[in-house]
BAMITI-871534 format. One record per residue (C-alpha): residue in one letter; x negated, y negated, z. Coordinates in steps of 0.2 Angstrom, whole numbers, plus 5000, padded with zeros to 4 digits. Layout:
BEGIN
> A | X | Y | Z .
...
//
This chain:
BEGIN
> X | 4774 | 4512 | 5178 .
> X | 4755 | 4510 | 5181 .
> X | 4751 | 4493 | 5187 .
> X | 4732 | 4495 | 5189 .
> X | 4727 | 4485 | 5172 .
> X | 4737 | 4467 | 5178 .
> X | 4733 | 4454 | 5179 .
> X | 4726 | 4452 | 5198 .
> X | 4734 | 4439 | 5208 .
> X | 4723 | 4426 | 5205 .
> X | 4726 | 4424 | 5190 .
> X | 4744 | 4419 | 5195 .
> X | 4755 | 4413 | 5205 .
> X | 4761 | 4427 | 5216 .
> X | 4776 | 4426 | 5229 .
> X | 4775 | 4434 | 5247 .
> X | 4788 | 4446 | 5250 .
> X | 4784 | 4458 | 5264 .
> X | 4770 | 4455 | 5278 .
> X | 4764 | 4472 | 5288 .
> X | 4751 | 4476 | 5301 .
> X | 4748 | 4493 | 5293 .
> X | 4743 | 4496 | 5275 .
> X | 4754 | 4511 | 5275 .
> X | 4770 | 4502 | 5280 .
> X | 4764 | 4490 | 5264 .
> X | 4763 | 4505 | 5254 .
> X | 4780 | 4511 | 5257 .
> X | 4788 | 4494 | 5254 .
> X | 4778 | 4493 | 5238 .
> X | 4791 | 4511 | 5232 .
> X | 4804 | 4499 | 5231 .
> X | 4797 | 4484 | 5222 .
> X | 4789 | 4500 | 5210 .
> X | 4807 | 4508 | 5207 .
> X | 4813 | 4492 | 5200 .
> X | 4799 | 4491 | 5187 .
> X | 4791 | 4476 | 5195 .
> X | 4773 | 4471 | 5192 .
> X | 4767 | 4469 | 5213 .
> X | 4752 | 4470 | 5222 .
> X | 4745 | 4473 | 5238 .
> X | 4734 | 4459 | 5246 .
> X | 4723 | 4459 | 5262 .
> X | 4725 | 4444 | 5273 .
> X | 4721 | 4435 | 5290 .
> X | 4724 | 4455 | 5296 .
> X | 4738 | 4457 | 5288 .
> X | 4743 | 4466 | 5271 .
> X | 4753 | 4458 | 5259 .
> X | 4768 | 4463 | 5247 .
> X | 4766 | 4449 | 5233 .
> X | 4776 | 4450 | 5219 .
> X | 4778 | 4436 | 5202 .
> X | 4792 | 4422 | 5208 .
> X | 4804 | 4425 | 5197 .
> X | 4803 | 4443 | 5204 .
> X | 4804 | 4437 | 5223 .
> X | 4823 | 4437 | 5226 .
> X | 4828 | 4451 | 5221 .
> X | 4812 | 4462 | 5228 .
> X | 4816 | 4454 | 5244 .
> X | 4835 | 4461 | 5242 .
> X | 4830 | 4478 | 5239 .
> X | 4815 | 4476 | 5251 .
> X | 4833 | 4469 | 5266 .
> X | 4844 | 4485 | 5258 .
> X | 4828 | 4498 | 5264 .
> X | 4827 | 4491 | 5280 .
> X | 4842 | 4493 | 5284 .
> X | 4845 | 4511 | 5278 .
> X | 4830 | 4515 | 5285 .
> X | 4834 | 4510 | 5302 .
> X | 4850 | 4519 | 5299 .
> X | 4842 | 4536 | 5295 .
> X | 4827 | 4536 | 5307 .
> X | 4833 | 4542 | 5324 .
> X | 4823 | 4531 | 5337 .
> X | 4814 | 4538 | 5353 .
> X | 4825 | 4534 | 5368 .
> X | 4818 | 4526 | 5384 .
> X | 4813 | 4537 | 5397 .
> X | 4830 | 4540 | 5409 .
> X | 4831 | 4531 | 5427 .
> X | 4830 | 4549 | 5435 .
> X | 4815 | 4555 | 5424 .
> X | 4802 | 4551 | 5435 .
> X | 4809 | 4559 | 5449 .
> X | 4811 | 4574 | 5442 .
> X | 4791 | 4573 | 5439 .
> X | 4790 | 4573 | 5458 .
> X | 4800 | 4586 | 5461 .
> X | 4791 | 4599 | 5451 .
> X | 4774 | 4593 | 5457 .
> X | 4780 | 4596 | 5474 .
> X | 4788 | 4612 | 5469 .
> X | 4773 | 4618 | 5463 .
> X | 4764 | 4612 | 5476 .
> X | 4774 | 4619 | 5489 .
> X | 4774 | 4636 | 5482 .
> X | 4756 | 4638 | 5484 .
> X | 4756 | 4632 | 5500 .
> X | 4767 | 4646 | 5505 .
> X | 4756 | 4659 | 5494 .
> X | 4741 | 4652 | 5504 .
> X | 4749 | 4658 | 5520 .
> X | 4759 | 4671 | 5514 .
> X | 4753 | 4692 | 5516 .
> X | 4745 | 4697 | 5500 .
> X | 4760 | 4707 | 5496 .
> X | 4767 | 4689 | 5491 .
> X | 4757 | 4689 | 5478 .
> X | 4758 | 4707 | 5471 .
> X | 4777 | 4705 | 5472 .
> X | 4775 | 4692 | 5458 .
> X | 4757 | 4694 | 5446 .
> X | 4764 | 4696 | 5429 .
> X | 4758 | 4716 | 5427 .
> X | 4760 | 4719 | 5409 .
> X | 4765 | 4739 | 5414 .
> X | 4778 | 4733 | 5426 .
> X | 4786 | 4718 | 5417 .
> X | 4787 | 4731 | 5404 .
> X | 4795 | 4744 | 5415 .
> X | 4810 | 4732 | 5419 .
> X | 4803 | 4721 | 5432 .
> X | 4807 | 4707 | 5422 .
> X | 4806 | 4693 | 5434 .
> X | 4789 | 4694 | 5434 .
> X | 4788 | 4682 | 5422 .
> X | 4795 | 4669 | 5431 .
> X | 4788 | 4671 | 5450 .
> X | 4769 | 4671 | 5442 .
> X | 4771 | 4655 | 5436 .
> X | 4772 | 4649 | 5456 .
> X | 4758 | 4659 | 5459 .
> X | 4740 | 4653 | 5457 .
> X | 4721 | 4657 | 5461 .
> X | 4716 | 4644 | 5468 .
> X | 4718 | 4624 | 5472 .
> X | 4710 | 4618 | 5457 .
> X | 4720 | 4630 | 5447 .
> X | 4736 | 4626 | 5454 .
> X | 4728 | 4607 | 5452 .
> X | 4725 | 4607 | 5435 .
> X | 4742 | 4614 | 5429 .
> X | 4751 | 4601 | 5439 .
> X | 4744 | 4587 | 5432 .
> X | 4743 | 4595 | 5410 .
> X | 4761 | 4600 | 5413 .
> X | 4768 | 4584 | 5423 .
> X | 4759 | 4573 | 5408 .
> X | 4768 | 4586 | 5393 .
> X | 4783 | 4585 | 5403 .
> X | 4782 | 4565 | 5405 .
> X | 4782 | 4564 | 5384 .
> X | 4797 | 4577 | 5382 .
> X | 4808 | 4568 | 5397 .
> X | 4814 | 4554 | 5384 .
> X | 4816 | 4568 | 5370 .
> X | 4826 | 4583 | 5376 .
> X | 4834 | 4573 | 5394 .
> X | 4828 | 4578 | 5411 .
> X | 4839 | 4595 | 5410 .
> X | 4835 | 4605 | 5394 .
> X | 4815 | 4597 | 5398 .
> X | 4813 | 4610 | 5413 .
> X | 4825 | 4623 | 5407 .
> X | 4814 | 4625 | 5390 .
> X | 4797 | 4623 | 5400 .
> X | 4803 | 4638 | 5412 .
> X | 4808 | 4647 | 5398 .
> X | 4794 | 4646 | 5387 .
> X | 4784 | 4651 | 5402 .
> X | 4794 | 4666 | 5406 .
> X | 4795 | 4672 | 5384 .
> X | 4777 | 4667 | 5384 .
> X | 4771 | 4678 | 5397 .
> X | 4784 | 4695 | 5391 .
> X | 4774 | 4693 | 5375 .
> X | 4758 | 4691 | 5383 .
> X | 4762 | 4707 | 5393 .
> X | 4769 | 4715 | 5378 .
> X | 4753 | 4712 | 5369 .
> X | 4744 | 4721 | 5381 .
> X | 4758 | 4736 | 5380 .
> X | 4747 | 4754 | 5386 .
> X | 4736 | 4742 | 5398 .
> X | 4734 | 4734 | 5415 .
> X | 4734 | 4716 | 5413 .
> X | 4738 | 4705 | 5429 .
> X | 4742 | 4687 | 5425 .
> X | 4747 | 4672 | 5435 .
> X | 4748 | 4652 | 5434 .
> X | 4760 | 4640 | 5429 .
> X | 4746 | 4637 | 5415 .
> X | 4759 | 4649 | 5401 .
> X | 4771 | 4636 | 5405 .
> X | 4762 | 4621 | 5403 .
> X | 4755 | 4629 | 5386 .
> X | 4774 | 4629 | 5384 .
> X | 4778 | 4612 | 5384 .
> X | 4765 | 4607 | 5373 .
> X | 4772 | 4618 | 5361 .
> X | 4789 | 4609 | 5363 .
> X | 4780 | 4592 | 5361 .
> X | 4772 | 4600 | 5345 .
> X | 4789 | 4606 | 5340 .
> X | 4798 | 4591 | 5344 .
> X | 4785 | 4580 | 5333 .
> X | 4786 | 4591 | 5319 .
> X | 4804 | 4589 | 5316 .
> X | 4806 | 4571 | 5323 .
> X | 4794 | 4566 | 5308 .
> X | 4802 | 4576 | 5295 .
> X | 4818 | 4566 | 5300 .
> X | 4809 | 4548 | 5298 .
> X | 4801 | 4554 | 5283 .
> X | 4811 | 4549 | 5266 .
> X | 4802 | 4564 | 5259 .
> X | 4792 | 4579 | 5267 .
> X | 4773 | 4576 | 5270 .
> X | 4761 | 4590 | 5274 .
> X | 4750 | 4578 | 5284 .
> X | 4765 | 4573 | 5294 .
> X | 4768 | 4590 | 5299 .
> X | 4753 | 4598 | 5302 .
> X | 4747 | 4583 | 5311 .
> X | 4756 | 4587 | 5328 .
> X | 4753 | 4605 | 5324 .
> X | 4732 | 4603 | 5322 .
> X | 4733 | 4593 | 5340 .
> X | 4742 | 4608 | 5349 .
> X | 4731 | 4619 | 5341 .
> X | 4717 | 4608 | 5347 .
> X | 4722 | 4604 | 5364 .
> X | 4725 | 4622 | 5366 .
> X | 4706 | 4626 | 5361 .
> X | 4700 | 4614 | 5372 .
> X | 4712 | 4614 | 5386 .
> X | 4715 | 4635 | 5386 .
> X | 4699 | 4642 | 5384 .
> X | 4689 | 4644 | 5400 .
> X | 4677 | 4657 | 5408 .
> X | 4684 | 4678 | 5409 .
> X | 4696 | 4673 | 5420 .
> X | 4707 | 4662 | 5406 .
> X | 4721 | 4671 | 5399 .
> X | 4718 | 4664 | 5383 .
> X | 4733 | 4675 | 5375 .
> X | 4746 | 4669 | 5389 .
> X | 4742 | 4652 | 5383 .
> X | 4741 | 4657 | 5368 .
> X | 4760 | 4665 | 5370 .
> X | 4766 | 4649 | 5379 .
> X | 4761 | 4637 | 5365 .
> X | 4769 | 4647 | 5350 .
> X | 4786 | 4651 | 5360 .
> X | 4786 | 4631 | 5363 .
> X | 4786 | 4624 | 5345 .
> X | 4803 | 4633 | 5338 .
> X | 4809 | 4628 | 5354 .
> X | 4805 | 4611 | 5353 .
> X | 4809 | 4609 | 5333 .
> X | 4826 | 4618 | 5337 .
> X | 4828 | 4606 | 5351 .
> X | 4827 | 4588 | 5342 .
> X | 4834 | 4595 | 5326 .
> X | 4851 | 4600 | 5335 .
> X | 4850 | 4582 | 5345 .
> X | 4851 | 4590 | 5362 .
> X | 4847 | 4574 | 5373 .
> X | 4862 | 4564 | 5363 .
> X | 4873 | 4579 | 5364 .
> X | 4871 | 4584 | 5382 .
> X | 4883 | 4575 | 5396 .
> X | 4873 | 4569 | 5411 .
> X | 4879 | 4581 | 5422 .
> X | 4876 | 4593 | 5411 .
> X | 4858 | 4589 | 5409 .
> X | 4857 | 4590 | 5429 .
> X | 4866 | 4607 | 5429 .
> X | 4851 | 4613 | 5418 .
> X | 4838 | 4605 | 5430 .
> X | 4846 | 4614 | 5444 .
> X | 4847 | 4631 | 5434 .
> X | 4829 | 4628 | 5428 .
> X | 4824 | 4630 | 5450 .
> X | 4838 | 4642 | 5452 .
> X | 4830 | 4654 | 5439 .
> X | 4814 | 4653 | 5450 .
> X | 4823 | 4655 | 5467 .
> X | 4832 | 4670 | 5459 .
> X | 4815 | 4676 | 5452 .
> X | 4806 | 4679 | 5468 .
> X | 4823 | 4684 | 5478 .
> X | 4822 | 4699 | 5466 .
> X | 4804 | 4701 | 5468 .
> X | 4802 | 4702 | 5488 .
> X | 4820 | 4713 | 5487 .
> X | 4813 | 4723 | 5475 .
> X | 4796 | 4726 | 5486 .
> X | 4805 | 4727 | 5502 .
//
């Protein structure tokens, strides 16, 4: 039923039945008064945006309007609060991060050729390659710049995933992104190091994680609701992942795209809920286990 040729409210008395801050919420709300066949309209005022409908229409709008509330609070999963522990799990992979370079500053440079991602030797077996890389970096600000992307992507997917499945999946799209980024350059030499693949990563989980969490707010699937979350990465990754000749766009590139599955899979099995706490600090540990048996490999493996 088209409502546009009604009468407009001032020609009528008109009942308030739903006051919102955001003309979208409005809009939504309005659905339900529509679905009932009710003449309503939609007022701007003192900030606000008003549901109005005729009196004798009031009460049983405002029913319908109760009824959605509550099944809507009932279907959309709501973001849970940052965990105790959370934070200082963001210390300890600063200082992770930070003390791993610190030993690759003082360290022979046969430290660092034990662990540069080479795309001819990570596809000749050497597979943890993948993982030491990510400890190894150029310089300060390199080292620098991924601590601090990758400890603010981390601080949004804490609360999401729990502290364990976080690191585990940030690890891991670091260590898949860089096989495909080596695999890419298959018949080549291409060195790559940085935890960079890895912070790329976890934006692709964010971008994952908002996709689906969206989808299961949503009464019905919007395009703009998914590709919203996906045009950020893609924009972060632009801005963020593209530097001088030195960038390894394609590791980046790699990280983000083996992030969002990961992240959409992640929400849409409800990890977070599902996973025990000790279970979630078992992952943490296995998350700097796989690192520490990364790099015992490597310096076996060249000794």
């Amino acid at each position: 039923m088209n409502f546009d040729d009604a009468p407009t409210p001032a020609d009528r008395p008109l009942a308030v039945v739903g006051r919102y801050a955001l003309r979208t919420e409005a809009y939504d709300r309005a659905l339900v008064v529509l679905a009932m066949e009710v003449p309503h309209w939609i007022v701007h005022e003192g900030g606000e945006f008003h549901l109005c409908v005729e009196p004798q229409h009031a009460e049983a709008a405002m029913r319908e309007l109760e009824k959605f509330e509550r099944e809507r609070e009932l279907a959309v999963p709501e973001l849970p609060l940052p965990e105790k522990h959370s934070t200082r799990s963001l210390f300890i992979a600063g200082w992770t991060m930070a003390l791993f370079f610190i030993a690759q500053h003082f360290a022979p440079s046969a430290w660092e050729d034990a662990g540069v991602s080479a795309s001819d030797a990570v596809l000749r077996g050497e597979w943890w390659r993948v993982l030491t890389a990510l400890a190894l970096h150029a310089d300060f600000s390199h080292v620098g710049a991924n601590i601090a992307a990758g400890l603010v992507f981390a601080a949004f997917l804490l609360p999401m995933l729990g502290t364990g499945w976080t690191w585990l999946l940030i690890i891991s799209t670091g260590a898949v992104g860089n096989w495909l980024n080596a695999w890419g350059h298959r018949g080549e030499t291409r060195n790559s190091i940085g935890a960079s693949t890895a912070v790329f990563g976890a934006l692709g989980l964010l971008v994952g994680a908002q996709v689906v969490s969206r989808l299961l707010a949503l009464r019905r699937i919007s395009t703009r609701e998914i590709l919203l979350p996906i045009g950020a990465g893609l924009a972060l990754l632009a801005y963020l992942g593209v530097g001088d000749e030195h960038t390894d766009f394609t590791a980046h590139f790699c990280g983000l795209i083996t992030g969002i599955p990961l992240g959409a899979v992640a929400i849409a099995l409800d990890v977070k809920r599902r996973t025990p706490f000790v279970v979630q600090h078992a992952l943490s540990f296995t998350a700097f286990a796989l690192l520490v048996l990364a790099w015992i490999f490597a310096l076996g493996f060249k000794s």
